[in-house]
Each structure stands twice: as structure tokens, then as C-alpha cells.
C-alpha positions as CSV (number, residue, x, y, z in Angstrom):
1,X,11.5,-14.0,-110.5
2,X,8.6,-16.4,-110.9
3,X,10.0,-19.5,-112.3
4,X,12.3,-20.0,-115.1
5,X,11.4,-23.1,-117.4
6,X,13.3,-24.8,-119.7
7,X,11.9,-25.4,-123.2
8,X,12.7,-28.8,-124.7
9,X,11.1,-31.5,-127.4
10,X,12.0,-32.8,-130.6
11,X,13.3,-31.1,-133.5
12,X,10.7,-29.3,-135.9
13,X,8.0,-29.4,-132.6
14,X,7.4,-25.6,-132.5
15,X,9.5,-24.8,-129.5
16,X,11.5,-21.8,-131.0
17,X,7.8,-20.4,-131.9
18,X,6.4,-21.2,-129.1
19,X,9.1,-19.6,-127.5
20,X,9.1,-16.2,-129.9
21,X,5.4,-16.6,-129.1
22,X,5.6,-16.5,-125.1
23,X,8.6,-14.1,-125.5
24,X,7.9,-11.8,-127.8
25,X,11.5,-12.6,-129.4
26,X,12.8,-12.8,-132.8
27,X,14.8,-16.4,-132.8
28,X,14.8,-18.4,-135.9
29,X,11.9,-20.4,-136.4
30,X,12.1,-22.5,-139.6
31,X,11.0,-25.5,-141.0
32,X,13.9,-27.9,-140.3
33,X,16.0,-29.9,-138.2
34,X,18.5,-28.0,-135.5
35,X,17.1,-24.6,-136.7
36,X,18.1,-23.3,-132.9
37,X,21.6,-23.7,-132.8
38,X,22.1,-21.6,-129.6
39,X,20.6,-21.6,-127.0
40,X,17.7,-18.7,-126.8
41,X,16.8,-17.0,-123.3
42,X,13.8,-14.7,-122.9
43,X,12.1,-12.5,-119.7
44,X,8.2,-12.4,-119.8
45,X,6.6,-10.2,-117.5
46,X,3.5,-13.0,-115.6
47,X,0.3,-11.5,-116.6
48,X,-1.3,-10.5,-113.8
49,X,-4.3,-8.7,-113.3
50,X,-4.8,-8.2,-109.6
51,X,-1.1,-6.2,-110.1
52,X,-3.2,-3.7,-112.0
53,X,-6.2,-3.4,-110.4
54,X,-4.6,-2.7,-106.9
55,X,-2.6,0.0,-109.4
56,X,-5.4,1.5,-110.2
57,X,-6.5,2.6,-106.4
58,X,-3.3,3.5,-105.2
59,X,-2.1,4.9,-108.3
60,X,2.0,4.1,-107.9
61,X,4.5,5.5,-110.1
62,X,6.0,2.3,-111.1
63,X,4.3,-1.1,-111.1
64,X,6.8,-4.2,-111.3
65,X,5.0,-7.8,-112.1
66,X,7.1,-10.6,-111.7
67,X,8.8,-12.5,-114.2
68,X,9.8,-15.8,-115.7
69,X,12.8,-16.8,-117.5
70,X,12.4,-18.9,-120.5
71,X,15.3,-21.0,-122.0
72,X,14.7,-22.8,-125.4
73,X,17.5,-25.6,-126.4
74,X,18.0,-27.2,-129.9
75,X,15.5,-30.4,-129.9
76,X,16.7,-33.7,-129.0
77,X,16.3,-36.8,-130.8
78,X,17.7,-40.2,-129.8
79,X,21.0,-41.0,-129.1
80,X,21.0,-36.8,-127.7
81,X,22.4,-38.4,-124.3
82,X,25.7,-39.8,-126.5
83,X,25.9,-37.0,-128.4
84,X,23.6,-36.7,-131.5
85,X,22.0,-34.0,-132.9
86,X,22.7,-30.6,-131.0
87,X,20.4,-30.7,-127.8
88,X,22.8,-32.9,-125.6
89,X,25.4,-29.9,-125.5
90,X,22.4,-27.8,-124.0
91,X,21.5,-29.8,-121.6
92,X,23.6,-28.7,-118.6
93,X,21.7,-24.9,-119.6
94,X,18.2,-26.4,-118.3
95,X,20.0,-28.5,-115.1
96,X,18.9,-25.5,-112.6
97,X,15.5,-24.6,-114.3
98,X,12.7,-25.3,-112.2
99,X,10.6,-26.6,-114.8
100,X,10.2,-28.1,-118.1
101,X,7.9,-27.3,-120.8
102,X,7.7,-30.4,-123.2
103,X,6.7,-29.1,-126.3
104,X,4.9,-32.0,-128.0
105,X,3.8,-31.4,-132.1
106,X,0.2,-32.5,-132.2
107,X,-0.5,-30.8,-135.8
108,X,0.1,-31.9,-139.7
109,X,1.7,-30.0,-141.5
110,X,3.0,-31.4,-144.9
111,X,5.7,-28.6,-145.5
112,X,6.9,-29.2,-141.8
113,X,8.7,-32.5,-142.2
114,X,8.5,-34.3,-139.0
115,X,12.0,-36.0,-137.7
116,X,10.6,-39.4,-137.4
117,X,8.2,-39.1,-140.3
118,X,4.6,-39.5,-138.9
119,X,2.7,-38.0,-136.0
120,X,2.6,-40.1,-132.8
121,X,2.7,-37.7,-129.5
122,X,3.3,-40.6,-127.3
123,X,6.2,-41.9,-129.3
124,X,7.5,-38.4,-129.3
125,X,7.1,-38.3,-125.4
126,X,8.8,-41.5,-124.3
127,X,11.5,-40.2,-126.9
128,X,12.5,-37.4,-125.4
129,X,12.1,-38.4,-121.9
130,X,14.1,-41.6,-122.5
131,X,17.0,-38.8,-123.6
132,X,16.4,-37.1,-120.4
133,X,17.0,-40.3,-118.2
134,X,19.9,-41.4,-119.9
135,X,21.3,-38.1,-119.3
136,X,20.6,-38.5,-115.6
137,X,21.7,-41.9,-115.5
138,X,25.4,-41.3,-116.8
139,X,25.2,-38.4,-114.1
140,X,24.5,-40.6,-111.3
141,X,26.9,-42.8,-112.5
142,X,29.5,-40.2,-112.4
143,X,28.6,-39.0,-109.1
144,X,28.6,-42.6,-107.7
145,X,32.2,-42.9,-109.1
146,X,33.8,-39.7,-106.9
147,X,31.6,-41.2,-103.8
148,X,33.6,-44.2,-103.9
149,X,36.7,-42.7,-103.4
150,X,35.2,-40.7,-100.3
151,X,33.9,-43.8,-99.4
152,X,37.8,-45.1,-99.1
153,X,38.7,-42.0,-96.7
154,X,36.1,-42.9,-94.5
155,X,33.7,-39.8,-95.3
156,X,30.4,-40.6,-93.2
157,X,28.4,-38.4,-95.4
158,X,29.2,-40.1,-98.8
159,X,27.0,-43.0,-97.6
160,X,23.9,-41.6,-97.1
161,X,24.8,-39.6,-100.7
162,X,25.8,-43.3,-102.4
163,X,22.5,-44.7,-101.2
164,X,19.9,-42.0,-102.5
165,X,22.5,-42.4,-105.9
166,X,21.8,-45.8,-106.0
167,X,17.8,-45.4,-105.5
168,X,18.1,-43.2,-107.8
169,X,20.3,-45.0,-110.4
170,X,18.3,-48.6,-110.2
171,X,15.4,-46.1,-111.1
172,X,16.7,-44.5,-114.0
173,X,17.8,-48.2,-115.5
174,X,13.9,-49.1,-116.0
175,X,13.4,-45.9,-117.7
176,X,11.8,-43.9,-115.3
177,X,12.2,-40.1,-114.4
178,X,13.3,-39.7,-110.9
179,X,10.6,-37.6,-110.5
180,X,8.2,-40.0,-110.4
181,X,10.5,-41.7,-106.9
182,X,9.4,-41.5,-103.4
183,X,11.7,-39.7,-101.5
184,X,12.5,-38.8,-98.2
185,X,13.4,-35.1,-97.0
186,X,16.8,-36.0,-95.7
187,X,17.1,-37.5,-99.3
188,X,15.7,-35.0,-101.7
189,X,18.2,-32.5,-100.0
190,X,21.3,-34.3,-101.5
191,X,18.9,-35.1,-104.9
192,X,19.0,-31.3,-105.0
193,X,22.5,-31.0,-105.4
194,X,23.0,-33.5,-108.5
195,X,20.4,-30.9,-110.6
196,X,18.9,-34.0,-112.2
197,X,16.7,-33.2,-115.4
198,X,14.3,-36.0,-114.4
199,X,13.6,-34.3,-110.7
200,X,12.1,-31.1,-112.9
201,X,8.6,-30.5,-112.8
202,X,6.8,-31.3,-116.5
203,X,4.3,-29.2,-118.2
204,X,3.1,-31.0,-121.5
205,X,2.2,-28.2,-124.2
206,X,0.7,-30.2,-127.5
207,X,1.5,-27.0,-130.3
208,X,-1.6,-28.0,-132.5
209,X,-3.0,-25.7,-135.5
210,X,-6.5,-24.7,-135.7
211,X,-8.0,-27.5,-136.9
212,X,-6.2,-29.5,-134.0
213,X,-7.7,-26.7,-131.8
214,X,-11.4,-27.7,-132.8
215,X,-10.9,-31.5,-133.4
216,X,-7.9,-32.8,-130.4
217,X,-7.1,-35.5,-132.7
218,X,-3.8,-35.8,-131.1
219,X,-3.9,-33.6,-128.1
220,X,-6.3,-35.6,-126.3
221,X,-4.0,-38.4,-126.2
222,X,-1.0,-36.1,-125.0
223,X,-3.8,-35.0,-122.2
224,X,-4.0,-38.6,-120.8
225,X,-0.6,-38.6,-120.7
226,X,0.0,-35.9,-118.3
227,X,-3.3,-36.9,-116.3
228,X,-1.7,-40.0,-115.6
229,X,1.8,-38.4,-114.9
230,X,-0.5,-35.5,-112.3
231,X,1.7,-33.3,-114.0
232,X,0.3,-29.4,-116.2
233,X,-0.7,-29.6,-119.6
234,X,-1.5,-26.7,-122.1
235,X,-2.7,-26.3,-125.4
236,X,-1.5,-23.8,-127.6
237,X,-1.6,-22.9,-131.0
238,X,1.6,-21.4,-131.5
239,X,1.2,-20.1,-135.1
240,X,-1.6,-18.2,-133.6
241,X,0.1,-16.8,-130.6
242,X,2.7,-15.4,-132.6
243,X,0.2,-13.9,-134.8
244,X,-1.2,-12.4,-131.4
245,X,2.1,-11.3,-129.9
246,X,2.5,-9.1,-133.1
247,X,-0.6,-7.2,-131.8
248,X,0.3,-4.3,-129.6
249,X,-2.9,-3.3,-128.9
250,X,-4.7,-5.1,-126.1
251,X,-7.9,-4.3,-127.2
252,X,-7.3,-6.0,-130.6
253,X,-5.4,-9.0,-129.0
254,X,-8.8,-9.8,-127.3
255,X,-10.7,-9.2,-129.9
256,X,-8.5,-11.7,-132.6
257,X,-8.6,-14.4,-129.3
258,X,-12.2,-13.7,-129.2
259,X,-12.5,-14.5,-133.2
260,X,-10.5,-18.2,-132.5
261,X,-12.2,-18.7,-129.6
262,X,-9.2,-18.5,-127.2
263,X,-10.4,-17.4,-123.7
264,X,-6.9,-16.3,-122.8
265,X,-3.4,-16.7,-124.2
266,X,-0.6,-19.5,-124.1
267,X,1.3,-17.3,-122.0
268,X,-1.5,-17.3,-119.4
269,X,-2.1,-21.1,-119.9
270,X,1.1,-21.8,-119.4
271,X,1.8,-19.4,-115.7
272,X,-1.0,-20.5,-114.5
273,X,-0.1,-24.3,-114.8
274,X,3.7,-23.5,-114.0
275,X,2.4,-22.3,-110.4
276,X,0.3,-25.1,-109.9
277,X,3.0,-27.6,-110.8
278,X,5.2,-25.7,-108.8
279,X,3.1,-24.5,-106.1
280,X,3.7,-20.9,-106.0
281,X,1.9,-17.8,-105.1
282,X,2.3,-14.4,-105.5
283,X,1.7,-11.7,-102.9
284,X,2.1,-7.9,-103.4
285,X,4.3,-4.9,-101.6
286,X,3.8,-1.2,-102.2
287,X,7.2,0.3,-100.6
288,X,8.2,3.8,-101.7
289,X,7.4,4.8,-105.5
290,X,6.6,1.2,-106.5
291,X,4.2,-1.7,-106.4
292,X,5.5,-5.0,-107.0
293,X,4.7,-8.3,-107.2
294,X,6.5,-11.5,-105.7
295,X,6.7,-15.2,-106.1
296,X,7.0,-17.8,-102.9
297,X,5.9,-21.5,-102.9
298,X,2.7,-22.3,-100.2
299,X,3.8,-22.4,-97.1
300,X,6.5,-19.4,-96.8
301,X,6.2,-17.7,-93.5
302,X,6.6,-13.7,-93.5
303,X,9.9,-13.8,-92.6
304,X,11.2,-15.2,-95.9
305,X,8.6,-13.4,-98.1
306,X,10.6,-10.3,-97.1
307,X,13.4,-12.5,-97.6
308,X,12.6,-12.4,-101.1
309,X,13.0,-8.5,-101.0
310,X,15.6,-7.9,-98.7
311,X,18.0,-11.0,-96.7
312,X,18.0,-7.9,-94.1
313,X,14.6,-7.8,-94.1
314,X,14.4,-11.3,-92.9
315,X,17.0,-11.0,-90.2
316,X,15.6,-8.2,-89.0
317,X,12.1,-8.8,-88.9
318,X,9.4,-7.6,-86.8
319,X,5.8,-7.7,-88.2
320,X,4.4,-7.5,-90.8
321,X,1.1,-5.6,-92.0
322,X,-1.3,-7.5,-94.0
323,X,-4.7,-7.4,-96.3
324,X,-5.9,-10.0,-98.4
325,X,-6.7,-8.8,-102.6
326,X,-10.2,-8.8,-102.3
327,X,-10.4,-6.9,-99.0
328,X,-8.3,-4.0,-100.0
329,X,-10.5,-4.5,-103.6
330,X,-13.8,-4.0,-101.3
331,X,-12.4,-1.2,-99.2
332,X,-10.8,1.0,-101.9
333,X,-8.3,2.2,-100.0
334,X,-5.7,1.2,-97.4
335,X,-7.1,4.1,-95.2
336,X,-10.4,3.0,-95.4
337,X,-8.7,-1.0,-95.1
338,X,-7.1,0.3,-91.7
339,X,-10.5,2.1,-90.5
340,X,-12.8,-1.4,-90.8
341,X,-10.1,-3.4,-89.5
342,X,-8.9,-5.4,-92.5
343,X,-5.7,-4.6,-92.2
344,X,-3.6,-6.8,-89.9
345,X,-0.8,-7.0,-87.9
346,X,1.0,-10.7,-88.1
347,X,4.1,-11.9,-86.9
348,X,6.7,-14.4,-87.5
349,X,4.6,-17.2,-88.3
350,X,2.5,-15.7,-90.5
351,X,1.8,-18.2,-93.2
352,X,1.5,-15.8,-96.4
353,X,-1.5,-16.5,-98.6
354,X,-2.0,-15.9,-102.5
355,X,-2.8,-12.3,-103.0
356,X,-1.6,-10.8,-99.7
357,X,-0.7,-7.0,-100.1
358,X,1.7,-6.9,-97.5
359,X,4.0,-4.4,-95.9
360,X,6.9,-5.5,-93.9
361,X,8.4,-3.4,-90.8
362,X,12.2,-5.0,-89.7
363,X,14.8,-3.4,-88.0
364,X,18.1,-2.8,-89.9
């Protein structure tokens, strides 16, 4: 897995086809309010063109890329917190996402009524994020309610938990994600376990049209937004990706981007900001029959990137053989890798790089 991300915005936004888009799914996509009345998952395989290329030398019988998980809720519009509209009951789906993909309307459309009548993306914003923190806030305030009554008993570790609620809760009552909070390690570890919305990671996608695309009337504005926030922001026309997705030829997908003038797709937009935000890598096995790729966050020592394989891998680790992407691309071979000396031997503290090719010896 990649990432899974959480679709959200307001009704009538373009999330469901943005979503169909990304997902090359069939949900209901129409023109009014609380069209998505379920809650729509989808598995995209992360574009990835060093996958291939490394494919192509070594010529595996199965190549795996890694995936994301999409989830698109019903769109929230004030009061959702209290119960309005249908988003608030989908709330609790995006709790363990690891990110959130705001889905902001930057496009007019006259037979696409917008809920709140005119086009303001910064209204829209502070709309839906206000939702989100009084969401949190009655969360915290729940949590801080059970504490209590360890408190009473004389647990010790409810009082480190009541004050990180309480940081957390005077925080929330000005309107603010808890995102956007200073925290210690010792904190965020017990932040983890109240699955905030507000802690998520936000990536701001403005769904414009083509005449948005030229002119970023609107999107410019929702670009300032996320500058100040240091958080990703997209652009995609999603009309015009689903138009894409439809085409299953690659050679033609490039060719209709080429005619719009899109470099590359929304999908591609969008994972590559997701690993920023995130900080994630990827790094590459080729065990048996199959190459694959794998997601870790900067940082991850060898160990637990054949964690992400195997727990026994972990456990039982030795060493682990390494090359980076573009030496194995300059060698052409992992014979010819091994003869020049590229490929090396590391141990445990091996800090894994993006676009390692790695191989992992352990003992069972």
C-alpha cells in the first residue's frame, strides 16, 4: 500500500468525478446535492515509471506497483458535525486515512448549481474545515470525559493523555486544525490514538474546467491557501480526466493530454504530492517470479523495509543487498551491477533511499 486518502469537500464540488477519474470507477456523478450516498472506495495502481523500466532489463513474470486506496464521502456542508446533510455519518470512514484530498470547485458551471450559490474557494475551505474541527472537538470532548473517570482511580497515564486533550481541545475552540499544533513525540503518540480528522495531512485539489485551466481565476487563490498552510495542492480538470481514463490506449491518453496541454495526469499530480506531504519513498524487490514495488516514509532503516514484506523478515534480519535506480539503469544488469561494484552489502542501519532495488537475506 502507498497511502490511502480520504476524499472530502462540499456537495456538487466534483469529488465523485474526481474520484471515478483517479479510479477508473463507475459511482454516480450528478449534478446535485448528496448524489453519493455511500460511501465509494477505489485501488489505483501509483504510476510509476522506474517499476517498468527496471521490468524491462530483468524481464519478471509479474510486476506489482504499489497502490493507494481512495475513499470518497457524501460532501459536507455546515452544521455536518451536528448532523446535516449526509457527510457527518461518513466521517468515522476517513478517521484512519492518512491523508485528505480537499476537493475545492474552482469552475462555473451554470447547470451545476453550487450549494451556497456563488463561487468563493476560500469560503468553501474554511467551510469544510470548520466541519472537520467541530468534529474533532466533540471527540476530544468525549475522550476528556472517560479520562476523568480514570483520573478518579488514580490512573497515572490518563494525565499525560488529559493534558495533550486539553492542548488540543483549547486549539480546536479558536478554529484551528490540530494539525497546524506543535507537538511533542511523547504527545503525538497518544494524538495517534484519538484518529483526529484535523491531525490528517491536506492536499488542496481546485477541480477547474478548461477555461479555469488557462485563466486560474479561482485556483490561484486556493494555491495561496495551501502555500500558506505548507501543505500539496493539485490542479485537475476532472471532466477532462475522466474523459482520459475512458482511453485505454496509452499512446492516445498522451496524445489527448498533449492536445490540452497537460504534462501528466491528476493521478500523477496527485501521488506525487501525497508522498511529499507524507514523506514517503518507494524502493523496489525482485524475489522469485515478481518485481514489486514498496512504500516507507524517509528515514526507515532496512530492517523495517523488509518489515513491510515479511514481520519475519525483520526479526530475522541479516543484510541486505542494495543498488540505487540509476546505477542498476547504467549497468544493465545486476551481473554486470555486482562485477563494477555497485551493488552493496548494508546492514541494520541501513537508511533506505528512494529507488533502492534491494534484496533482503534474514534468517527464518
Amino acid at each position: 500500500m502507498g497511502f490511502t486518502c480520504g476524499i472530502v469537500g462540499l456537495p456538487n464540488v466534483g469529488k465523485s468525478t474526481i474520484f471515478n477519474a483517479l479510479s477508473s470507477a463507475h459511482v454516480p456523478a450528478s449534478s446535485y446535492p448528496f448524489c453519493t450516498i455511500d460511501c465509494n472506495k477505489g485501488m489505483v495502481a501509483v504510476p510509476d515509471e522506474r517499476l517498468f523500466k527496471i521490468a524491462e532489463i530483468i524481464h519478471p513474470p509479474q510486476v506489482t506497483p504499489t497502490q493507494i486506496e481512495f475513499l470518497d464521502i457524501a460532501g459536507l456542508v455546515k452544521g455536518a458535525h451536528r448532523g446535516e446533510g449526509l457527510g457527518n455519518q461518513f466521517l468515522g470512514h476517513i478517521r484512519n486515512e492518512d491523508a485528505l484530498a480537499h476537493v475545492v470547485r474552482c469552475f462555473e458551471q451554470q447547470d451545476v448549481a453550487h450549494m451556497y450559490g456563488s463561487l468563493d474557494p476560500k469560503r468553501d475551505v474554511d467551510m469544510v474545515t470548520t466541519e472537520l474541527v467541530l468534529a474533532d472537538l466533540e471527540t476530544v470532548e468525549k475522550r476528556m470525559g472517560k479520562i476523568e473517570k480514570l483520573l478518579r482511580v488514580g490512573e497515572k497515564k490518563a494525565e499525560a493523555e488529559m493534558a495533550v486533550c486539553r492542548k488540543a481541545k483549547t486549539w480546536l475552540e479558536e478554529g484551528k486544525p490540530v494539525r497546524t499544533l506543535q507537538w511533542e513525540e511523547d504527545e503525538l503518540s497518544i494524538m495517534e490514538e484519538l484518529f483526529l480528522l484535523t491531525t490528517r495531512p491536506v492536499i488542496y485539489v481546485a477541480n477547474v474546467d478548461e477555461k479555469e485551466l488557462q485563466k486560474k481565476e479561482f485556483s490561484a487563490g486556493l494555491e495561496q491557501i495551501a502555500q500558506q498552510e505548507k501543505t500539496g495542492f493539485v490542479v485537475i480538470c476532472g471532466d477532462m480526466e475522466s474523459e482520459i481514463a475512458l482511453l485505454e490506449d496509452e499512446g492516445e491518453r498522451r496524445a489527448f493530454m498533449a492536445d490540452l496541454g497537460l504534462s501528466e495526469s491528476g493521478l500523477k499530480q496527485l501521488v506525487r504530492a501525497g508522498y511529499k506531504t507524507l514523506n514517503l519513498i518507494t524502493f523496489y524487490t525482485t524475489v522469485g517470479p515478481e518485481l514489486r514495488a514498496w512504500t516507507v516514509r524517509e528515514g526507515t532503516r532496512a530492517p523495517q523495509a523488509a518489515g513491510k514484506i515479511h514481520s519475519d523478515m525483520e526479526r530475522g534480519f541479516i543484510k541486505a543487498e542494495v543498488i540505487a535506480y540509476d546505477e542498476f539503469m547504467k549497468a544493465g544488469s545486476l551481473t554486470v551491477a555486482k562485477e563494477e561494484g555497485s551493488l552493496r552489502l548494508e546492514g541494520k542501519d541501513y537508511i533506505m533511499h528512494d529507488g533502492d532495488i534491494a534484496y533482503f537475506k534474514f534468517s527464518p
